[in-house]
N, C-alpha and C positions, 0 to 999 in steps of 0.2 A: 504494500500500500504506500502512496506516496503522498506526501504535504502538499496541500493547494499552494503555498510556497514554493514547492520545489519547481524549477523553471526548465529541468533537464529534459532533453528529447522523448526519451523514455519517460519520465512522469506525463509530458504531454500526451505521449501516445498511448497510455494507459487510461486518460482520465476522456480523451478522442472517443476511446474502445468503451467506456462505463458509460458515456452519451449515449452511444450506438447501440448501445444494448439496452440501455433506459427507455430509449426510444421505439423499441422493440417490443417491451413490453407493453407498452401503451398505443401497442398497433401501428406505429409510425415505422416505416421502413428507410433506412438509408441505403442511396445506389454505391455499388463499390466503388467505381468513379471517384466518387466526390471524396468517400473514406479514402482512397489512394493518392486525391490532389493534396487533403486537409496533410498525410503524413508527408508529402511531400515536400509542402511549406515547413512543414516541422523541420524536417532534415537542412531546408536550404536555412534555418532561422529566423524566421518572418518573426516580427514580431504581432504580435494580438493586432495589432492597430494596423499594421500592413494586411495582417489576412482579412479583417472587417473590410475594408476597404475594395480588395480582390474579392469577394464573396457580395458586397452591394454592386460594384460595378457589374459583373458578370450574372447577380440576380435583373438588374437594370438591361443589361441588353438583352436578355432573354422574354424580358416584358417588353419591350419595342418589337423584339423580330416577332412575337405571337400575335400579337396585338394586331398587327396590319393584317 
């Protein structure tokens, strides 16, 4: 188990995995996609604020291209 503190890779992708599965329970499915881009960011060091950022942009073009 790792600290909401702890900032290491592996704590990240541990607490990724406890989302994903949280979400699972509650009928919400995650595409493996997204879990392979989110660990990805992890590995390059993104920080929280960069990935929020990459995740509104990319939820924003996704709402334009359907939308038309």
């Amino acid at each position: 188990m790792y600290s909401f503190r702890d900032h290491s890779k592996e704590a990240q992708k541990y607490r990724l995995h406890k989302m994903v599965a949280n979400q699972a329970i509650s009928g919400i499915e995650t595409h493996p996609d997204d879990i392979a881009k989110l660990e990805a960011w992890i590995d390059e060091g993104l920080t929280q604020d960069e990935v929020a950022r990459r995740l509104t942009a990319e939820a924003l073009t996704y709402v334009r291209e359907t939308s038309r």
